[in-house]
C-alpha positions in Angstrom: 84.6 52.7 143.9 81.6 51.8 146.8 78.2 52.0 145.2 75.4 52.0 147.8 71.9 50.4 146.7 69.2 52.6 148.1 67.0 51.0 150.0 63.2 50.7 148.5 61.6 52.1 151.8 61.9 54.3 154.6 58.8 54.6 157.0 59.0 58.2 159.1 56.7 59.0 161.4 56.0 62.8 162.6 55.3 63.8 165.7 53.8 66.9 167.1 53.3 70.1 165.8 54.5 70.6 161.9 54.5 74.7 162.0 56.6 77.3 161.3 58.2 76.9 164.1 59.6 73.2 163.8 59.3 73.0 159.8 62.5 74.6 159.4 64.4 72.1 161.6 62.5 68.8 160.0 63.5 70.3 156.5 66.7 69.0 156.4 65.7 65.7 157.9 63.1 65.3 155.7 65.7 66.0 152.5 68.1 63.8 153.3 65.7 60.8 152.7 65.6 61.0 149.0 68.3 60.3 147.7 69.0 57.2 150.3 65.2 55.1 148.9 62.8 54.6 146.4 60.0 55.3 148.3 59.3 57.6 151.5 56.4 57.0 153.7 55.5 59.4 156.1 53.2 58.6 159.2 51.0 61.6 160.0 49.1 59.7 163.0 50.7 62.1 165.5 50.7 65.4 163.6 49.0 67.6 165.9 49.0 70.7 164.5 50.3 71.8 160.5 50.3 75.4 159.5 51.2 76.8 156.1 54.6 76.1 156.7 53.8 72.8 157.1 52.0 72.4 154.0 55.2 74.0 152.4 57.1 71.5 153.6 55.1 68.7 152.9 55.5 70.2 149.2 58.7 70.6 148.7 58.9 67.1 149.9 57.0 65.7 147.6 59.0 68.4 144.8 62.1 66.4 145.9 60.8 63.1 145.4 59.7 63.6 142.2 63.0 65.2 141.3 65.0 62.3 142.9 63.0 59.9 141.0 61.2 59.0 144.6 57.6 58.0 145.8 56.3 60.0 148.7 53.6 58.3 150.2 51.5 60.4 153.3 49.6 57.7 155.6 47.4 57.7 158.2 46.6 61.5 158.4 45.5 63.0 161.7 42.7 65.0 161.7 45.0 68.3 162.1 46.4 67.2 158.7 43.1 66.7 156.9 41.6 69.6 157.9 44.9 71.9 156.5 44.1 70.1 153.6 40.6 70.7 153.6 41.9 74.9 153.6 44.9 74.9 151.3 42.4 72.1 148.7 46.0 69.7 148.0 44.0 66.8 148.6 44.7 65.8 144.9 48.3 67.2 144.6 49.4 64.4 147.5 46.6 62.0 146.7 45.3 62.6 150.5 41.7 61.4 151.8 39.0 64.2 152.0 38.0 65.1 156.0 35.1 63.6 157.0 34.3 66.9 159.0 33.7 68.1 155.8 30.6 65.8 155.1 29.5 66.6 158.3 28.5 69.7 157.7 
């Protein structure tokens, strides 16, 4: 019987819009990363655009991690991202920084 080890880290950076019209083809993607690491980074540098489907995806995500047993870990957040977090207020539910558009005013 083959055991695989998963490896402790995948890094995967997004690209582009993250909308309704693209979430359903990244879902899959995004899945299959669980059950393969420990630990999923995801690079948001080059998000340029997230809707509520995004978000949704972004949460089931992070549901999946936490039912693999995973770490989901959302990095360098574009400003597109922060301010859809700034609306939908899941700053705290994926540990995000606060927009500084916000303090602005």
């Amino acid at each position: 019987m083959h055991h695989t080890t998963p490896s402790l880290r995948r890094i995967l950076v997004l690209e582009g819009p993250l909308t309704i019209y693209t979430a359903a083809q990244r879902k899959d993607m995004l899945l299959e990363l669980f059950p393969l690491t420990r630990e999923v980074e995801m690079d948001l540098t080059s998000v340029d655009e997230l809707d509520t489907a995004g978000l949704q995806l972004l949460v089931l995500a992070k549901q999946e991690a936490l039912r693999q047993g995973c770490t989901l870990i959302l990095s360098n957040h574009s400003n597109a991202v922060l301010q859809a977090l700034d609306l939908s207020g899941l700053h705290g539910y994926f540990e995000a920084p606060q927009s500084t558009l916000a303090e602005r005013g």
